[in-house]
N, C-alpha and C positions, 0 to 999 in steps of 0.2 A: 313895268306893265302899264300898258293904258290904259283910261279909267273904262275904254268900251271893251275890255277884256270884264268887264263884272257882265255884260250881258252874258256871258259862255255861264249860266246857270239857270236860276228860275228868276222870273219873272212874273208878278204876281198881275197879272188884268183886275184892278181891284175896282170893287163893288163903291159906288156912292151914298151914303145914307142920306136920308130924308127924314125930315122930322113931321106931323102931321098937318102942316100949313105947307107940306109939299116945298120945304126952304132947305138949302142944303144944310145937313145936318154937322155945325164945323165940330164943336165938341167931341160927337163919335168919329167922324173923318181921321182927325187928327190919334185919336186913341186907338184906331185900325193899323193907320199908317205905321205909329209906333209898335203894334204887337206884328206886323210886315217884317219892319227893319231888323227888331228884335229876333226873331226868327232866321235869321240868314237870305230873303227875299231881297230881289232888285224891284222896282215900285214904277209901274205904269197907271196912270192917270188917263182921267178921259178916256179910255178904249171903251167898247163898244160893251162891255160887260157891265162897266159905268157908267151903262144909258147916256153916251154921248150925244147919239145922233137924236134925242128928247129934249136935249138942256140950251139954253140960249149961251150965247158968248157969253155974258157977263159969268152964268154958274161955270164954263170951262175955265174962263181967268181964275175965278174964284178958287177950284179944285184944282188948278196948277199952282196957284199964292201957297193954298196951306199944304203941299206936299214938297214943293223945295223948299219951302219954310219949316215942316218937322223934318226933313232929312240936311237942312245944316246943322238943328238943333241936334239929333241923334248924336254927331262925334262920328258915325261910322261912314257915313262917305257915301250910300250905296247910291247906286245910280236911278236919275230919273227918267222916264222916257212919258214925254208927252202923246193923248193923243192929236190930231191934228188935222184927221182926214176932213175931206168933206166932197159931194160933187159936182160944187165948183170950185174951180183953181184959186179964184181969188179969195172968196172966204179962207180956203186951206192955206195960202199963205202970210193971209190977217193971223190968224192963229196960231202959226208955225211961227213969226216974226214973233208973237207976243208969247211963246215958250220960249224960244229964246232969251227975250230980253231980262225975264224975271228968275234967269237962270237954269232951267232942264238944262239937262246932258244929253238927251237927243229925242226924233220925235219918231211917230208911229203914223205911216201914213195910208191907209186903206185905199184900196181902186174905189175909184167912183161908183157909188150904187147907183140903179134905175136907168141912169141916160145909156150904158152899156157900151160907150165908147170904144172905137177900132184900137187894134194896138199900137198906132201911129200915133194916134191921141192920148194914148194912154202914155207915150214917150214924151210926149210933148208936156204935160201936165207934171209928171212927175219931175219930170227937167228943170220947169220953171218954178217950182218949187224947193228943189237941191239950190237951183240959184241964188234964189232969195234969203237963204241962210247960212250957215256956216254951218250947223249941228251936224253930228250923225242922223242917218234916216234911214230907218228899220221900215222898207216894203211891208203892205197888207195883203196876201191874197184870199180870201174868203169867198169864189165864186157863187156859192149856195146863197149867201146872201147878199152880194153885188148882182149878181146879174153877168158879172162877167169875169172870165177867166184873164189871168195876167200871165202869158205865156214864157215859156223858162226861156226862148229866143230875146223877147223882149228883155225880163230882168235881166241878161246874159248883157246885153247893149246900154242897158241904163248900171247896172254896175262896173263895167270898163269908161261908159261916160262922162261920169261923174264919180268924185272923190269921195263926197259925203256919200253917196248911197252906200250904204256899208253893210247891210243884211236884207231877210225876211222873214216876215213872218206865215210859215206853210198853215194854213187851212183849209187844203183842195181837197184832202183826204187822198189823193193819186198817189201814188206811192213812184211810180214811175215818173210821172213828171215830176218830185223830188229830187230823184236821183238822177235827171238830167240836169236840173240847178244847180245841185251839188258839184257835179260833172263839168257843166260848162261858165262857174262863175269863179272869181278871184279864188285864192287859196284863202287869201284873210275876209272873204265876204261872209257871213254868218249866218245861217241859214238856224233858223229856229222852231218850234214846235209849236201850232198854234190850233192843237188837237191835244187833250190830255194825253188819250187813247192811241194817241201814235207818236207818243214822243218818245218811244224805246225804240221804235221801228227807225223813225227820223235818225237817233242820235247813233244808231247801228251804224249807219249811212254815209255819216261825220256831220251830222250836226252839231248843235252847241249848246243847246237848251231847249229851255221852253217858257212862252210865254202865258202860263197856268191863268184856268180861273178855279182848280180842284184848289191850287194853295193858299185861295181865299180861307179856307177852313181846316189847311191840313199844311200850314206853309213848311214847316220842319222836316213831314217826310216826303214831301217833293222836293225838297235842297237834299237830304239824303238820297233819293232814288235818281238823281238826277247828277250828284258828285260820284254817286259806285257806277255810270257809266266815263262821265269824266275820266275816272282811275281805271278804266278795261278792267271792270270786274262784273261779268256779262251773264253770269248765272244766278250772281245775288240777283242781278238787275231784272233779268229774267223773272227771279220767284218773286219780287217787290208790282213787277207788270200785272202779274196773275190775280196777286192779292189786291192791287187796287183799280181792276179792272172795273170793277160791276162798280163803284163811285165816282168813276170818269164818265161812267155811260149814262149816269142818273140824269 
C-alpha cells in the first residue's frame, strides 16, 4: 500500500493557534498535532481553516516545520498534506517547492480566489505547479469562496495530464458535478469530502474521505464514521449522518 492510500480517510483541516502577540502558537500547535495523530487522523496544515490566506510565508514554513517535525516524532507515519494554494502561480510554487523540501507527503492546492480565472488558466496554473514538484496534489474546489468554479471537464484533463495530480477536494456542495468527477476521472484519482455535511453523500458516490474541519474536535468519530462507510456498512453510516448532522452545520 502507498503511503497516499492513508488519504482514503479523514483528514483533519487543522486549526492554527495563536498566542496573544498574535505569534504562532508552537507549544499548542505541536500538542494539537499529537492529540490529531493520536486519534487516527491524517494532518493537513496551512488549509484555509488555518487562516492560511492571513499568514505570511515565513508562519506557513513555520506551520509545515512543526507538523512533519511532530509526525516523524509520532512513529506512526500519518501522512502530511500541505497547504500551498495561492493566486498567483508563482507564490503557489515558492511554497509548494518549500513543502516539499522539508518533507510533506503531498500538497493541497485551492483555485485561485478573486482574479476568477478561465478554465484554460485554471489548466495552466495548475500544470505549472504539478511540474514544479514531484508530490502528490490534492485539487481545491471551493467556488463560494474563490470566485470560481473548477469544472469536472477541467479536473478530468489535468488528472489524465498529469501524474501528480492525484485527487480533490469537493466543496461545490453540487452533488451532481460530483458525480460527474467521479465519473469521468482516473479509477485511482481520489475524490474527497471537503463538506462535513456531505461526505456520506460523496463517499456513497465512491469517494474516499474527507478532508474534516468537525475532526478538529471530534477526530475519533469522524475516523469511525468515515471507516463504517470504507467497510459498506451504509446504515450504521446512515444513523452516524443523522446524529452528527446539526454539528456539521454549526
Amino acid at each position: 500500500m502507498t503511503k497516499l492510500n492513508k488519504l482514503k480517510n479523514v483528514i483533519t483541516a487543522m486549526l492554527t493557534p495563536f498566542n496573544e502577540d498574535l505569534l504562532l502558537d508552537e507549544e499548542k500547535y505541536r500538542e494539537f498535532i499529537r492529540f490529531q495523530i493520536d486519534n487516527g487522523c491524517q494532518l493537513l496544515t496551512m488549509g484555509t481553516t488555518g487562516e492560511s490566506a492571513t499568514m505570511s510565508h515565513e508562519e506557513h514554513h513555520q506551520a509545515m516545520d512543526i507538523t512533519v517535525d511532530e509526525a516523524k516524532k509520532s512513529g506512526k507515519d500519518p501522512f502530511v498534506l500541505a497547504g500551498a494554494g495561492s493566486n498567483s502561480t508563482k507564490e503557489s510554487i515558492s511554497l509548494a517547492q518549500y513543502a516539499e523540501k522539508v518533507g510533506s507527503d503531498g500538497l493541497l492546492i485551492v483555485v485561485p480566489y478573486y482574479n476568477k480565472p478561465v478554465q484554460h488558466s485554471l489548466i495552466d496554473h495548475f500544470s505549472a505547479i504539478a511540474d514544479s514538484v514531484s508530490l502528490p496534489i490534492i485539487l481545491y474546489n471551493v467556488p463560494s469562496r474563490t470566485g470560481r468554479n473548477l469544472e469536472p471537464d477541467t479536473i478530468s484533463k489535468l488528472a489524465y495530464a498529469k501524474d501528480n495530480i492525484a485527487g480533490i477536494k469537493c466543496a461545490s456542495g453540487d452533488i451532481d458535478q460530483i458525480t460527474k468527477i467521479i465519473k469521468t476521472t482516473p479509477d485511482d484519482f481520489i475524490v474527497l469530502s471537503g463538506d462535513d455535511s456531505m461526505t456520506y453523500h460523496i463517499m456513497a458516490l465512491g469517494g474516499k474521505g474527507a478532508i474534516s474541519v468537525a475532526s478538529n474536535i471530534i477526530p475519533s468519530k469522524l475516523v469511525k464514521f468515515t471507516n463504517t462507510m470504507l467497510n459498506n456498512e451504509w446504515e450504521k453510516a446512515r444513523e452516524m449522518q443523522l446524529q452528527l448532522y446539526d454539528l456539521f452545520k454549526c
